[in-house]
N, C-alpha and C positions, 0 to 999 in steps of 0.2 A: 267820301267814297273810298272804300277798300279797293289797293291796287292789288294784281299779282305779284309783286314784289313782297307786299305785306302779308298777303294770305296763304303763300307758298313758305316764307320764313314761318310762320307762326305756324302754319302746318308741322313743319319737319322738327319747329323746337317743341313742339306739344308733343309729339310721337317719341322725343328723345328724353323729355323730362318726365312718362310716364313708364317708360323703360327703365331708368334711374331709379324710381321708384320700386319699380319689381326686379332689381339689383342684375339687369341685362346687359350682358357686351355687347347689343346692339344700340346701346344710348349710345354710345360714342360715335362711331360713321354718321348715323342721323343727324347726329348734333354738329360734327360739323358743314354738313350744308344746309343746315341754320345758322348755326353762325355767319357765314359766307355772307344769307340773304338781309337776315335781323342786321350784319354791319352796314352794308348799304341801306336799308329803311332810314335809320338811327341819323346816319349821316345828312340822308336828306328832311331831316327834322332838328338840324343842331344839336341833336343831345351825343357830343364829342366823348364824354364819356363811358359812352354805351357803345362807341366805336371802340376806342380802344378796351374794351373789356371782350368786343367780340372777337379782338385778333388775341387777346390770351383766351377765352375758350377755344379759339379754331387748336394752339400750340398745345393745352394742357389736354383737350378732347383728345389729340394725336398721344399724347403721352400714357389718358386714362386708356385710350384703347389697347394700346403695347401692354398695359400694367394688367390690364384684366383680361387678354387674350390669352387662353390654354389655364387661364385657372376658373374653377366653377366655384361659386355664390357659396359653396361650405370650404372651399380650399382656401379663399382669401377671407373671412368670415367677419362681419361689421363688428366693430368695436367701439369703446369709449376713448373720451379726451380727457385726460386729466383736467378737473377744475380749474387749478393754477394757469395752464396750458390757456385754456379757452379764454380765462382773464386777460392772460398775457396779448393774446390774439387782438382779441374786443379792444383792447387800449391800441394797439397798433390801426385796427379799422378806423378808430374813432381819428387819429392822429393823419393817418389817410384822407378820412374823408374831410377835413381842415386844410391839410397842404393844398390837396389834388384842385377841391373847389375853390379855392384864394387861386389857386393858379388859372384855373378857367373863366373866375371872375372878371381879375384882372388881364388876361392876355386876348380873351375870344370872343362871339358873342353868344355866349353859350346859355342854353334857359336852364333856368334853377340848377344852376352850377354845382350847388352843395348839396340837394336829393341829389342828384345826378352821378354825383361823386359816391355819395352812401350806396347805390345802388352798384354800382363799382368795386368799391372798396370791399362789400359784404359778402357779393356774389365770388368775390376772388377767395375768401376765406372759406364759403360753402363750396367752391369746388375743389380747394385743395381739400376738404374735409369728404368729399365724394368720392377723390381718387383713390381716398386712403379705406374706405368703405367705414367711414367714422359717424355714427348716429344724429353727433350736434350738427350735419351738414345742413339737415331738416328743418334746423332752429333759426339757420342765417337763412335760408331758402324764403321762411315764413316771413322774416323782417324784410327782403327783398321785394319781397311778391307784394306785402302793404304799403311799401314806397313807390313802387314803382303802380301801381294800378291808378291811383288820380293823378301821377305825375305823365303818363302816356295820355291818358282821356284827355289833360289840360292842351295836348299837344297836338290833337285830333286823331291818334292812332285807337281809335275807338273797340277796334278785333282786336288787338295787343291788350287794351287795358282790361277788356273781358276775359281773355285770356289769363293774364295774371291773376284775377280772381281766380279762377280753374286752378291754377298752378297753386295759388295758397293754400286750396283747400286738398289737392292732392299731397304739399309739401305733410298736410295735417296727418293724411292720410298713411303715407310714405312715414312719416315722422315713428307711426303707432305701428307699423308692420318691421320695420328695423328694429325697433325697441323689444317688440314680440321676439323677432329671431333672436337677438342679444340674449333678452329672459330662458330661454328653451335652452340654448347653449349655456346657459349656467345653473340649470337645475341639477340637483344631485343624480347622477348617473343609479337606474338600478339593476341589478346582476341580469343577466340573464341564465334561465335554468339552463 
C-alpha cells in the first residue's frame, strides 16, 4: 500500500526531475522537500544508502539553487565533459560503489548493499554533472533510473519503482533536448543583414 510519505516524496521529486529536464530554477526548492521525504521513505526500507544520498541532494540542491539563481538557461549554457574527465569519473563511481557497499555489507543490515551503493555513487556524479548544466548528467541519470526501478519494486516501494521507469524515460528525453540546445549553440552563426 502507498503511504503519504511515499506519494508526496515522489510527488515533489517527479516535479523536480522534470524541471531539471526543461533546464528550471525551480528543480531545486522542489527537490529539496523531496529529498527531505524520499530520505525518510528509504530509511524506513533499509536502503541506508539512499539515505545518505538524500542528505547530499538536500546540500548540493541548496548549492544548485545558489548556482543557477539570477542566471538564465542561455547565460549558464549546458555543456560537454571531456571524455578523459568522464573516464576518470566512471572509475572513481565504480571504486565507490566497491568501498561504499563492502562497508554496508559488512557493518549493517542493509538490502543489496552494492545496487544500493551504484545508485549512490552514480546519482552523485549526475548531480554534480546537473549543477554544472553538463549533458553526461543524463547518461548517469539513465544508469540510475535502471538500477534503481527492480531494486525499489523488490523492496515493495512499488509508486517509486514506476516512477523510475518515468524518470528513465524522461532522463532519455532530457538527455536529447540538452544535446539539441548544445548542437544550436554550435552551429555556425549567419550575418545578419
Amino acid at each position: 500500500m502507498i503511504g503519504p510519505v511515499e506519494l508526496g516524496a515522489n510527488g515533489f521529486n517527479t516535479l523536480s526531475i522534470l524541471l531539471a529536464g526543461r533546464n528550471s530554477l525551480h528543480t531545486w526548492w522542489i527537490g529539496i522537500v523531496g529529498c527531505l521525504l524520499l530520505g525518510w521513505m528509504f530509511f524506513g526500507a533499509k536502503l541506508y544508502a539512499d539515505v545518505t544520498l538524500q542528505v547530499f541532494f538536500l546540500v548540493t540542491s541548496i548549492d544548485g539553487w545558489r548556482r543557477w539563481r539570477g542566471a538564465s538557461a542561455t547565460a549558464v549554457p549546458v555543456t560537454r565533459t571531456k571524455p578523459l574527465t568522464i573516464a576518470k569519473l566512471a572509475l572513481v563511481g565504480v571504486l565507490v560503489v566497491l568501498g561504499y557497499g563492502l562497508l554496508l555489507h559488512r557493518l549493517t543490515d542493509a538490502y543489496a548493499p552494492f545496487v544500493d551503493s551504484a545508485i549512490l555513487a552514480f546519482s552523485v556524479l549526475g548531480q554534480f554533472l546537473l549543477m554544472q548544466r553538463r549533458v553526461e548528467t543524463w547518461m548517469c541519470w539513465l544508469l540510475v533510473n535502471t538500477l534503481a526501478v527492480p531494486l525499489y519494486w523488490q523492496r515493495g516501494l512499488h509508486l517509486t519503482s514506476l516512477l523510475y521507469a518515468v524518470y528513465w524515460v524522461n532522463a532519455l528525453i532530457s538527455f536529447r533536448h540538452w544535446r539539441s540546445d548544445l548542437a544550436v549553440r554550435h552551429e555556425p552563426q549567419q550575418a545578419t543583414p
